[in-house]
N, C-alpha and C positions, 0 to 999 in steps of 0.2 A: 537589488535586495536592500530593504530598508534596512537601518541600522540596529532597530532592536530587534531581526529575523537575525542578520548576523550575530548578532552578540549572543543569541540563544543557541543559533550552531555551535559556535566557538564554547560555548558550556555544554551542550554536550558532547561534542569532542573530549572536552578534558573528562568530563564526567564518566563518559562509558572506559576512556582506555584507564582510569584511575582503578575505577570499583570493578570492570569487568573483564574476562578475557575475551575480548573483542576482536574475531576474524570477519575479516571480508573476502570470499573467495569468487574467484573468476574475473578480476578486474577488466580482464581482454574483453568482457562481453561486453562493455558500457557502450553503448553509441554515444556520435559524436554532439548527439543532442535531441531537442526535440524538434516538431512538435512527439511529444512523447506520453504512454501512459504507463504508469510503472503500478506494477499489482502487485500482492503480497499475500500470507495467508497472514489470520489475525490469534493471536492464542494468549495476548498480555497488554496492558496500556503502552508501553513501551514499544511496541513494535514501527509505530509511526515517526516517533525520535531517531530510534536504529536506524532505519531508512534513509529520513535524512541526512541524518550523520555517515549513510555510507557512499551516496552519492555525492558527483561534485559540481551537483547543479543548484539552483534556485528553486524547490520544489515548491509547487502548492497543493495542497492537504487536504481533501475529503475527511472529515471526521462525525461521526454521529452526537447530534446534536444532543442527547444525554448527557456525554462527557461536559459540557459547557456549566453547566450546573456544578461539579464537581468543585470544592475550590480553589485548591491549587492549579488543577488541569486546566478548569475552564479559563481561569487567569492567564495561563501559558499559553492555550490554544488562541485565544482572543489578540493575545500579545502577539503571538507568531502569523496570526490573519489566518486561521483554520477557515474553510468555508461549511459550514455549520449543513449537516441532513437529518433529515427524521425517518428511519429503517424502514418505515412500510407506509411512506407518501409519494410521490410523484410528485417533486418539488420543481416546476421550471424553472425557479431563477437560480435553483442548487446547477442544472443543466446550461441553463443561461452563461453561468458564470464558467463553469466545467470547459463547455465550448468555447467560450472567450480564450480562453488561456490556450488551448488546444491551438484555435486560429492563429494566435500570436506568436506559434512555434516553441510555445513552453514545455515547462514538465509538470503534468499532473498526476498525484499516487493517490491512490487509494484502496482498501480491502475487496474484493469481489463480494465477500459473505456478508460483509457488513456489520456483523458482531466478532467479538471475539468467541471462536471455538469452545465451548467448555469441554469436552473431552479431550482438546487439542489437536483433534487430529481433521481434516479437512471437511467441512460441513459443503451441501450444494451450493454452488456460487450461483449469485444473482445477477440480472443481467445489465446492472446499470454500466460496468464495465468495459462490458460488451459494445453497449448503446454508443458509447460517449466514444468508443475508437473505430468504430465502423461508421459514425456520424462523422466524425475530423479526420477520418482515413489517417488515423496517426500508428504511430509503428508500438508494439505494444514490447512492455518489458519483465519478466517476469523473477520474482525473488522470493525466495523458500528462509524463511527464518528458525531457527531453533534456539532453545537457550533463554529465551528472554522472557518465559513463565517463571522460572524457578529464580529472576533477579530479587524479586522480594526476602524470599528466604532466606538464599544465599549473604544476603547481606544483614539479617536479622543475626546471624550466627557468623558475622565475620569471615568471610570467605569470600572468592573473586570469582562469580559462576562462569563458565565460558558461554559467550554469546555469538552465535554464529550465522553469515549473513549469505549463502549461496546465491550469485546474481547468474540467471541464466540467459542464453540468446535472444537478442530479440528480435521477434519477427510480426508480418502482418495478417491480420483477418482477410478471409476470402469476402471482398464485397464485389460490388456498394451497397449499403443499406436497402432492402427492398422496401417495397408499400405494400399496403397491401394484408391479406389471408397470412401470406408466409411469413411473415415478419417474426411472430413468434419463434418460430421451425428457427428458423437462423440466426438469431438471438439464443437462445437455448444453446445450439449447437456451438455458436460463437463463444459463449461465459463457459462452457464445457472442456472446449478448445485451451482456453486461458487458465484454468483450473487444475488441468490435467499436462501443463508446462509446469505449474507452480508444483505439483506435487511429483516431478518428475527430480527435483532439486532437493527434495526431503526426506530423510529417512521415513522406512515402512512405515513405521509408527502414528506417524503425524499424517500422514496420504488420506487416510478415511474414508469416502466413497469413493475416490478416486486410486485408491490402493490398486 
């Protein structure tokens, strides 16, 4: 871990348990590492912080490449080594690099849906997800986030919102990746799969198609 990805954990650290009430539950479910891919649902900017601030690995960060333009964000993501996607490309070297870390037996997160939810509550996941753990046969992790929409407000009006981080079991995809006609069929099924863990971890509310 480079030294300025550190220093950014170590502030959010201070930062979330300062301004937030900040639980992390199910710590028993963390494997003891990777290669790893840790999914989330998405409903606030902050949800990719949370994350790493709640695991105790080195993560690296899918983030949609809009946020980079932002300029506080894009500063922070750049600074942290976010690897940069565009929501509706088929980016190889976004996979290139996805895999890289995968091979290396790292930990990679990132959203299935790939935007943040405006309703909040779980939208169809996409299947880049899918792709990326049934291509590295890596073990998939799934985390149910709540609380971390309403940080903005909460703190506009002085208040410590509670922010809460469900990590559930993880487990693996039924492969290996086909070729081929079916490829779709089981990709689908696979991001479905992964989707319907995440919202297994979330109150009604937030489940959405997957309620």
């Amino acid at each position: 871990m480079t030294w300025q990805r550190r220093w950014l954990v170590g502030c959010m650290h201070g930062l979330f348990w300062l301004l937030s009430d900040w639980e992390v539950h199910r710590k028993e479910n963390l494997p003891a590492g990777g290669p790893l891919v840790v999914v989330f649902n998405h409903v606030a900017h902050l949800d990719g912080p949370v994350v790493i601030a709640s695991v105790p690995w080195d993560v690296e960060v899918i983030s949609l490449s809009d946020l980079f333009a932002v300029p506080v964000t894009g500063s922070l993501l750049r600074t942290y080594g976010a690897i940069p996607v565009h929501r509706d490309a088929c980016d190889r070297e976004v996979l290139r690099r996805a895999l890289q870390v995968l091979a290396e037996g790292r930990v990679l997160a990132l959203a299935p849906e790939a935007r943040q939810s405006p309703s909040l509550a779980l939208e169809r996941g996409r299947e880049g997800a899918a792709y990326l753990a049934l291509r590295s046969e890596a073990t998939v992790l799934p985390i149910g986030l709540t609380g971390t929409e309403a940080v903005p407000a909460a703190l506009k009006h002085l208040r410590r919102p509670r922010v809460v981080v469900n990590i559930g079991p993880s487990f693996r995809l039924d492969g290996p990746l086909v070729q081929g006609t079916q490829r779709h069929a089981q990709l689908r099924a696979a991001s479905d799969t992964i989707m319907r863990r995440i919202a297994n971890l979330l109150p009604q509310r937030y489940r959405g198609v997957y309620a």
